[in-house]
C-alpha positions in Angstrom: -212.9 110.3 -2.1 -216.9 111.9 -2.4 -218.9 109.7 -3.3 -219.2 109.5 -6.9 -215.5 108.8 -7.2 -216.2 105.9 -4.8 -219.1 104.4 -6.9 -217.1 104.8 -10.0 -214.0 103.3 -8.0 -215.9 100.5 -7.1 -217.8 100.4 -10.5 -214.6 99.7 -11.9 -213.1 97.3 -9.9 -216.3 95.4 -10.1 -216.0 95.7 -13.9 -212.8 94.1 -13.9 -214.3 90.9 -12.4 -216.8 91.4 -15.1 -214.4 91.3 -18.0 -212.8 88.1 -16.5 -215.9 86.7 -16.6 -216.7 87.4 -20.2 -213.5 86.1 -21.5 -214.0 82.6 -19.6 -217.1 81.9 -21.2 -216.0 82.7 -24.2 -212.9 81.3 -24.8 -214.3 77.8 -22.8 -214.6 73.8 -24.5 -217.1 72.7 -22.2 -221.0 73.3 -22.0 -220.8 73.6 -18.3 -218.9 76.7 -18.6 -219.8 78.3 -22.0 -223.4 77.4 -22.1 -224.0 76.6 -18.0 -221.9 79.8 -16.7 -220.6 77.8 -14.2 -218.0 80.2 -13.0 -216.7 82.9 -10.6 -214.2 86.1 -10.4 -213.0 88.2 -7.6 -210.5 90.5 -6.7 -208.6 90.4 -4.0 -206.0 92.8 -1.8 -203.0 91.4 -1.4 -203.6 90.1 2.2 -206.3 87.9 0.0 -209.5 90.0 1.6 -212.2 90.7 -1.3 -211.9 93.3 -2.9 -215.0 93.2 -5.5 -216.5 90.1 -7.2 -219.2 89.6 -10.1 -222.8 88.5 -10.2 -221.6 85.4 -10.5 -222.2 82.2 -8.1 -222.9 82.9 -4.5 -221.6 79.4 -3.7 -218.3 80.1 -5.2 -218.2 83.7 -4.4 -218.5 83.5 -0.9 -216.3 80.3 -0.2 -213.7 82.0 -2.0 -214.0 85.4 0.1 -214.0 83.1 3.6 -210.6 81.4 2.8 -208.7 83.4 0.1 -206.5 84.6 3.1 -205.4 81.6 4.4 -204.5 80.9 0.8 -201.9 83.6 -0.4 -200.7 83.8 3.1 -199.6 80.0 2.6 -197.4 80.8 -0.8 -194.5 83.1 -1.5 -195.5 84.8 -4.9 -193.4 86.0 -7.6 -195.0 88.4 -10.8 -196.0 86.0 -13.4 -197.0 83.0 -11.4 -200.6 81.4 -11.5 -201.9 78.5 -8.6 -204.3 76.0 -9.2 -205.7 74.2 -6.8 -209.5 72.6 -6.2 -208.6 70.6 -2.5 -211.4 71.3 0.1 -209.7 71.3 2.9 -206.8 73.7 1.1 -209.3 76.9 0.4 -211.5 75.0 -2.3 -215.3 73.8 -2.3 -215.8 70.4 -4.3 -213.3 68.9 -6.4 -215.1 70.0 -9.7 -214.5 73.4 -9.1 -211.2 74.6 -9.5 -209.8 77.9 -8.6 -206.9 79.9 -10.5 -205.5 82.7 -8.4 -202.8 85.3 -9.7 -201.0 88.0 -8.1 -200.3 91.7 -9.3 -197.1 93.5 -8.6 -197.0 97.2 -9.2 -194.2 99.8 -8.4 -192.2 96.8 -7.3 -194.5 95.0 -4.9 -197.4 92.9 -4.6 -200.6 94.8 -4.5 -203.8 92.6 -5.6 -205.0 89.4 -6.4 -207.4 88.1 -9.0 -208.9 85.0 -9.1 -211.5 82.9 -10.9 -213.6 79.6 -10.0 -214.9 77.2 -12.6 -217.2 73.6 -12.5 -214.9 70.6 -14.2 -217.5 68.3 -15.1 -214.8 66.1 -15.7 -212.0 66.1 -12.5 -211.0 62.8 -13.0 -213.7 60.7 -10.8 -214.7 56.9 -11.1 -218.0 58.3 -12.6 -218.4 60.4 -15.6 -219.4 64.0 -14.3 -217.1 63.9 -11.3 -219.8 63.7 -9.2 -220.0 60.4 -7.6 -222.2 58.9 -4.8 -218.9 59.0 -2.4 -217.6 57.6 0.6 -214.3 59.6 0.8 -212.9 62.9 -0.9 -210.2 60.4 -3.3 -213.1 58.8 -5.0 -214.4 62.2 -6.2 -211.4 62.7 -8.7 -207.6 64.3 -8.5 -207.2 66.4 -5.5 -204.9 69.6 -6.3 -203.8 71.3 -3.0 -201.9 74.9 -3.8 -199.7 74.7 -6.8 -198.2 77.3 -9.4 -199.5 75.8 -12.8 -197.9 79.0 -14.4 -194.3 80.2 -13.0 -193.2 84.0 -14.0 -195.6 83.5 -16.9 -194.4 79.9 -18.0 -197.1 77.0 -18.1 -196.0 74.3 -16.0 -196.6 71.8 -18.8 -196.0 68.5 -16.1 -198.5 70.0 -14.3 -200.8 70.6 -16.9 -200.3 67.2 -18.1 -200.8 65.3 -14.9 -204.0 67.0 -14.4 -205.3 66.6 -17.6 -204.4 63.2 -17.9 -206.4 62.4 -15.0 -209.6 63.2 -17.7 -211.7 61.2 -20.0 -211.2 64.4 -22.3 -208.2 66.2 -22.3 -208.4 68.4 -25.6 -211.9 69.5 -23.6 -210.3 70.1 -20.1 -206.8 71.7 -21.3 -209.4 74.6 -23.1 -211.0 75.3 -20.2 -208.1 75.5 -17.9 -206.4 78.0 -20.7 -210.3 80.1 -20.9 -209.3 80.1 -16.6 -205.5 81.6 -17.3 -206.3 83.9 -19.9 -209.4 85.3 -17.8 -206.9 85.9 -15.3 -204.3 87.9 -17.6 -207.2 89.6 -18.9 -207.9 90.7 -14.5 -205.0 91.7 -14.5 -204.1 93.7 -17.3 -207.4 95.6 -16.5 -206.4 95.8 -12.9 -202.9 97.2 -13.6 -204.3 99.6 -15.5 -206.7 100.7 -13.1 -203.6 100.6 -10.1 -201.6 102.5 -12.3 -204.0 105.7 -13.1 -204.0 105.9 -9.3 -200.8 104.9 -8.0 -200.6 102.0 -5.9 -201.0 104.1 -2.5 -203.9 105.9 -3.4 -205.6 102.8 -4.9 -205.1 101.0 -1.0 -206.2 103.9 0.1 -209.9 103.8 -1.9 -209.9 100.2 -1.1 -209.9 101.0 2.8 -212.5 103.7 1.6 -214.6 100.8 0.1 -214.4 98.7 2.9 -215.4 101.2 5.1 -218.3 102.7 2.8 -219.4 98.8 3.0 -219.5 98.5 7.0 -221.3 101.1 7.3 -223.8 99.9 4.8 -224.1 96.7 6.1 -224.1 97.4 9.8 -227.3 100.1 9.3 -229.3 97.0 7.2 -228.2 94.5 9.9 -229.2 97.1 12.8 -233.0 96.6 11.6 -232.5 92.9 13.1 -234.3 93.1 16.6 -231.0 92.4 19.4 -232.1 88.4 20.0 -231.0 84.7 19.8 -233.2 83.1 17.2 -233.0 79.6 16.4 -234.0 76.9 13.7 -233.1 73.6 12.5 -233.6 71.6 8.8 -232.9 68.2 8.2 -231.0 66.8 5.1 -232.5 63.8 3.6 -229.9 61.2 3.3 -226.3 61.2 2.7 -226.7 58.6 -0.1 -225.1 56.0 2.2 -227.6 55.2 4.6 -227.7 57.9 7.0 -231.3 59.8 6.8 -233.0 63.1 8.7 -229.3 65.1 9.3 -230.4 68.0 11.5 -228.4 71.2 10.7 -229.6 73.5 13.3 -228.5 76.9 13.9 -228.6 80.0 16.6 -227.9 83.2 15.6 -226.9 85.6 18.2 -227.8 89.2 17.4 -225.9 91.8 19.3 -226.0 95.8 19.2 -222.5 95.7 16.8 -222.4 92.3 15.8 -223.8 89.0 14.6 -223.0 85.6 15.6 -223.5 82.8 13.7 -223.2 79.1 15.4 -224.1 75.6 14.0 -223.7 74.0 17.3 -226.0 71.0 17.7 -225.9 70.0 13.5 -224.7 66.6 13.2 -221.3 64.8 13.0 -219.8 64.4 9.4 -221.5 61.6 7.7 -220.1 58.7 5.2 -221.8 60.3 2.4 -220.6 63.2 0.0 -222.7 65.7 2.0 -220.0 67.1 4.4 -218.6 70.5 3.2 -215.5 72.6 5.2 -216.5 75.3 6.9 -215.8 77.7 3.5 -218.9 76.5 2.0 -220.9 77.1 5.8 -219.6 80.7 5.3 -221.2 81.1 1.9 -224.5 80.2 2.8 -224.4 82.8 5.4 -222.9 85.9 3.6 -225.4 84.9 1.2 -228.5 85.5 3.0 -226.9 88.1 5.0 -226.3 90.6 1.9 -229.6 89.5 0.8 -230.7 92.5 3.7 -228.6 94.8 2.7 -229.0 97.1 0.1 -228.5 96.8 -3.3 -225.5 99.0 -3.7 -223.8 97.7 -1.0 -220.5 96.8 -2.6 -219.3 93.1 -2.6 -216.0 93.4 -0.8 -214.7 92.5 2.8 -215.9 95.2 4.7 -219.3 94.0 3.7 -218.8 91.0 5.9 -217.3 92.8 9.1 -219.6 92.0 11.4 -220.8 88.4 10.7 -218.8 85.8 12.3 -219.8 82.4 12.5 -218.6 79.0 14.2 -219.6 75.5 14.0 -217.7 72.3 15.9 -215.0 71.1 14.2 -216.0 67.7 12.4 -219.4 68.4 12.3 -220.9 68.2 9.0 -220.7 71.7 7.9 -217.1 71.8 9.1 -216.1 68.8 7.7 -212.4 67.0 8.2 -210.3 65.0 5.6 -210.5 62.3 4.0 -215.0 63.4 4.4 -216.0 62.9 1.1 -217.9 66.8 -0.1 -219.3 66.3 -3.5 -222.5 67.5 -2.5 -222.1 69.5 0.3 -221.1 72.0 -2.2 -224.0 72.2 -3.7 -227.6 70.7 -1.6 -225.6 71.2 2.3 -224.9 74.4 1.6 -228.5 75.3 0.0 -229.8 73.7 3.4 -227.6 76.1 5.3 -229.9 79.0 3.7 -232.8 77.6 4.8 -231.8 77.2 8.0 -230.6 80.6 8.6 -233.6 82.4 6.9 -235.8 79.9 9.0 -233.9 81.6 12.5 -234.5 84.9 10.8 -238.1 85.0 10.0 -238.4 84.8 14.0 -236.7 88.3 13.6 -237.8 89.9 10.5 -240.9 87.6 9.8 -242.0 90.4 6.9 -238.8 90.4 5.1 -238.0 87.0 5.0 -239.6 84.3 2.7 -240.4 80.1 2.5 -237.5 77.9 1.9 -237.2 77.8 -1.8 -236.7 74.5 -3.7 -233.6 73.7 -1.6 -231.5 71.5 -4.2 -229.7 71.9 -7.3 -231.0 68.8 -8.5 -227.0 68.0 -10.0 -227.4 65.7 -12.6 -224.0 63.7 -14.0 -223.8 61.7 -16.7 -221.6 59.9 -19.7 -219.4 57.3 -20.5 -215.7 56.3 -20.6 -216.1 54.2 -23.8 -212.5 54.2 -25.4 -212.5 56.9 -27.8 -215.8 58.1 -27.3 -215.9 59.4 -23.8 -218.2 62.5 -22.9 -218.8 63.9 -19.6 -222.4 66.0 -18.8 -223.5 67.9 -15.8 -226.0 70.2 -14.9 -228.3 72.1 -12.1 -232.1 71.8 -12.4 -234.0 75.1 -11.6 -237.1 74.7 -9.5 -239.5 76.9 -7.0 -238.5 79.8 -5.6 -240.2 80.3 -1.8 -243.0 83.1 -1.9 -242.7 86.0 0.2 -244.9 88.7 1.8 -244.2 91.0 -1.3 -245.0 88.3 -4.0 -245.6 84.8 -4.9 -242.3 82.8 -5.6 -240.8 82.6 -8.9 -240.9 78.8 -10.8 -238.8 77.1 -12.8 -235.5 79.1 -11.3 -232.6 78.4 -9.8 -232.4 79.6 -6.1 -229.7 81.2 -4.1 -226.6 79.3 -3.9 -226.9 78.9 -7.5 -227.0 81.6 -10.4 -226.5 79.2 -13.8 -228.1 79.3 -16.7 -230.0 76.2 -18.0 -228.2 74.3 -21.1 -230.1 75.3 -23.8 -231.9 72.1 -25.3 -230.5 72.5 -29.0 -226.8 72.4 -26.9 -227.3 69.3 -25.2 -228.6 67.7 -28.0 -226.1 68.5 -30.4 -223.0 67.2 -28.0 -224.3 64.7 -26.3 -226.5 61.1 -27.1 -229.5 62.4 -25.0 -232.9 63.8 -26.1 -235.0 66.0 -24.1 -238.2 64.6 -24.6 -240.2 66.5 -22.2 -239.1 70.0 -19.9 -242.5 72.0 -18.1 -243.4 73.7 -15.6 -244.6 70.9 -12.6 -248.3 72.5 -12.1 -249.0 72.1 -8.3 -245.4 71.6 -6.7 -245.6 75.2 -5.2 -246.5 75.7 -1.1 -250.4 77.1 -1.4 -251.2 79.6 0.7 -252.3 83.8 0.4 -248.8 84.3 -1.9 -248.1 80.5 -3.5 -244.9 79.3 -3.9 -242.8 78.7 -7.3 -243.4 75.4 -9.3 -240.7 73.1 -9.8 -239.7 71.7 -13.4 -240.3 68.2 -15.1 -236.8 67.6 -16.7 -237.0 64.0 -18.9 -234.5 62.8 -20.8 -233.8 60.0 -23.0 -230.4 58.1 -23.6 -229.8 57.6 -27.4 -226.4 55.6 -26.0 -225.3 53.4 -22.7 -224.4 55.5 -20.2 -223.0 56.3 -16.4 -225.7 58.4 -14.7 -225.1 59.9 -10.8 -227.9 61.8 -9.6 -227.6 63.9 -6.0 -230.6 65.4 -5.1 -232.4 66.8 -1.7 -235.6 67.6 -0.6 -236.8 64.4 -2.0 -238.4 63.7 1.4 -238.0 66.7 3.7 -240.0 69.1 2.1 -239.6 73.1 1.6 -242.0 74.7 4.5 -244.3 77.5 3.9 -244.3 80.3 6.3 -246.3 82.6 8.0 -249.0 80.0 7.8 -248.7 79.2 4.0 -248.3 75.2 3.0 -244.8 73.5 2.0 -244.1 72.8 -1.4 -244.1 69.4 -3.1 -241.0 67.3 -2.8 -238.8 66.4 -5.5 -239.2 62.9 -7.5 -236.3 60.9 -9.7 -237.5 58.0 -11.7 -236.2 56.0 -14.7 -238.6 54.3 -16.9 -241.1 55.3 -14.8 -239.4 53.4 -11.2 -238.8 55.6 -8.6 -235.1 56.6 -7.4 -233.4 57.3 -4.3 -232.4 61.1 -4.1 -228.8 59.9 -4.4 -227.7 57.2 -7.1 -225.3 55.9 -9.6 -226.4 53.6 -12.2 -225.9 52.1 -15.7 -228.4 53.2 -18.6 -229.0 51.9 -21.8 -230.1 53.6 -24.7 -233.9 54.3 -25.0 -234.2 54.6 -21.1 -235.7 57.0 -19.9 -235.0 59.6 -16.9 -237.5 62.2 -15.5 -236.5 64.3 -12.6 -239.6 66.4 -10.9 -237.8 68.9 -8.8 -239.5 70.4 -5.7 -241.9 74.0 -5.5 -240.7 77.1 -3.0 -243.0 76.9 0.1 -246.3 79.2 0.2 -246.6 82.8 2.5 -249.7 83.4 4.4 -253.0 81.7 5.1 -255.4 81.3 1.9 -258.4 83.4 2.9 -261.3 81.6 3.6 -264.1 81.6 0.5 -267.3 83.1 1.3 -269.4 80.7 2.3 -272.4 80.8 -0.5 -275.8 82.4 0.6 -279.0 80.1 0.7 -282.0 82.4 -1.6 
């Protein structure tokens, strides 16, 4: 192909992930999808290497893309079937999110996968939210290793019912988990299509193409990377069981072809929820990585050629059952960014900016109360590290994250909370000659008694400034004005109060010094 019929190959393909996600949002129950956007779609080959993917959730995205393979390899498929599955240790992430995959026969064989991801705010944990302060992955809700929920296009209604049943809110939970089929018929009817104006051959053929287009891409933007071993190490804050300053450290190796990334030296698995397999390790890193290339670099496998990483089995990013991994989903793997732009600005130190907020402040409430139960979570923006190009942004959510806020007038009309107060936190960001982002003041009060788990980092550690600008502020929790560990679960009653102060991004560059004022 030239190259316009490549960009409007991969146009398409990356439209069908697209389309995917537009039908999941809209045909969604839950706030965490429809409102939140909470969600992911890829395509696949049918040896389960990307193929495209959507601007979706670079947590999700890239998790997916590291163990897809080892997924479909695992399964004989049949036309018509659809597997579920949300296990860790089995290709997913977190329990919460769960992952449909479907496969696509064409002129009588299998050719393609599609496959979405979606949050669960209710997976069937002890806590409402199904995000609990953990010790081990069964008390963070039903684990669902590899299974075909749909059978040559039949709904596996035992299934269905086991999982749901497992829910505080099954009329909720069975909508979203038919918004995650249909989003995958909808793939694939747009896929087909797209295989079928081609011929099967000749679409393998431009996917190869892609790939290729891809490597080439990446490995000129990766070649601008001085040939070096550059190393940095971050420390988590606590794993909400006792365990405090976990180092993740990281060396990354960078050779005339190839880059090597190792987490040798970060720390053992821990009690707490913080672990996360080695998926969620690989996410971080094809993040920030595609961050350098350029923006019409395609999302696909060939993209990712020539980044391998490793970390020791067991260790905390590369986690082994029964380690619970609530959040290492979601703060571990935001820490893994920061450690890995931190190794790079010894490299690049002009391209590469302060650690950003480095938590998705998750947030989980509700209640089981018998006929009445309601299940809430949500991501708290914050500041965005500045950069030598600009100041960071505030108020946003930062890389491993791309979800919306829930709109006040949504929370308030599903839920028995109030949002009584939601800024801008003036100061948080790093000074320095570009400042960093400010972080957000979230409060909320409880109309109701309620469950509340809160899993938070940089609550003590915080976001550093670079090239001589300042860190950021760190996070704060409190209820009722009492200050909160970064991690906890505990009962509320109605008119309490919770405010959560999230961190700034971390400043660039050393304020200039004011002129010193002239004696007349």
């Amino acid at each position: 192909m030239n190259a316009i019929e490549l960009g409007l190959f991969a146009s398409r393909l990356e439209s069908v992930c697209e389309e995917m996600g537009l039908v999941l949002r809209q045909a969604a129950f839950s706030t965490n999808i429809r409102d939140r956007l909470d969600f992911s779609s890829a395509v696949f080959d049918r040896n389960g290497r990307l193929g495209a993917q959507a601007a979706h959730i670079p947590v999700h995205l890239g998790s997916m893309a590291y163990a897809m393979a080892d997924i479909v390899g695992a399964l004989d498929w049949a036309e018509g079937d659809m597997v579920v599955l949300n296990d860790p240790f089995l290709g997913g992430t977190h329990l919460p999110d769960v992952t449909l995959v479907a496969p696509l026969f064409a002129e009588g064989r299998l050719v393609a996968f599609v496959a979405n991801r979606a949050h669960h705010a209710d997976i069937g944990a002890s806590v409402p939210g199904s995000m609990p302060v953990s010790r081990t992955l069964d008390e963070e809700g039903l684990i669902i290793p590899p299974c075909r929920l749909v059978r040559q296009g039949e709904i596996d209604q035992p299934l269905l019912a086991r999982v749901l049943g497992a829910t505080g809110n099954p009329d909720d939970s069975r909508g979203d988990f038919f918004a995650q089929i249909g989003a995958n018929r909808a793939g694939l009817a747009r896929l087909a299509s797209l295989i079928e104006g081609r011929g099967v051959t000749a679409y393998e053929a431009a996917i190869r193409e892609l790939d290729d287009y891809a490597e080439r891409l990446a490995r000129a933007a990766l070649r601008e990377i001085p040939l070096g071993t550059y190393r940095f190490e971050d420390r988590m804050d606590d794993d909400g069981q006792g365990t405090e300053n976990i180092p993740i450290r990281v060396s990354i190796e960078v050779l005339p072809e190839r880059i090597h990334v190792d987490f040798a030296g970060t720390a053992d698995q821990v009690p707490g929820n913080i672990n996360c397999p080695l998926s969620v390790a690989a996410a971080a890193v094809f993040y920030v990585f595609r961050c350098l290339m350029p923006p019409q670099t395609p999302a696909c496998a060939g993209t990712f050629r020539s980044i391998d990483l490793s970390a020791p089995l067991g260790c905390l990013l590369h986690a082994q059952r029964p380690a619970a991994v609530a959040a290492g989903n979601v703060e571990t793997s935001s820490r893994v960014v920061d450690v890995v732009l931190g190794a790079l600005a010894q490299a690049i130190p002009d391209r590469i900016p302060a650690a950003s907020q480095g938590s998705m402040n998750n947030l989980a409430v509700g209640s089981a109360a018998p006929g009445a139960a309601w299940n809430y979570y949500e991501t708290i923006g914050g500041g965005m590290g500045a950069g030598a190009t600009g100041g960071g942004w505030s108020g946003v959510q930062t890389h491993m994250t791309n979800t919306l806020n829930t709109p006040i007038e949504v929370l308030e009309a599903h839920y028995p909370l109030r949002v009584t107060r939601y800024a801008l936190r003036s100061g948080s960001g790093g000074r320095g000659a570009r400042p960093g982002g400010e972080g957000l003041i979230r409060e909320l009060t409880f109309l109701a008694p309620a469950e509340t788990t809160l899993l938070t980092e940089r609550r003590r550690i915080a976001p550093w400034g670079i090239a001589g600008g300042g860190p950021a502020q760190c996070g704060r929790n409190r209820l009722n004005g009492q200050d909160l560990p970064p991690k906890v679960s505990l009962h509320v009653e109605g008119g309490d109060r919770l405010t959560i102060e999230t961190p700034g991004g971390g400043g660039w560059g050393t304020e200039p010094t004011p002129p010193k004022a002239r004696l007349r």
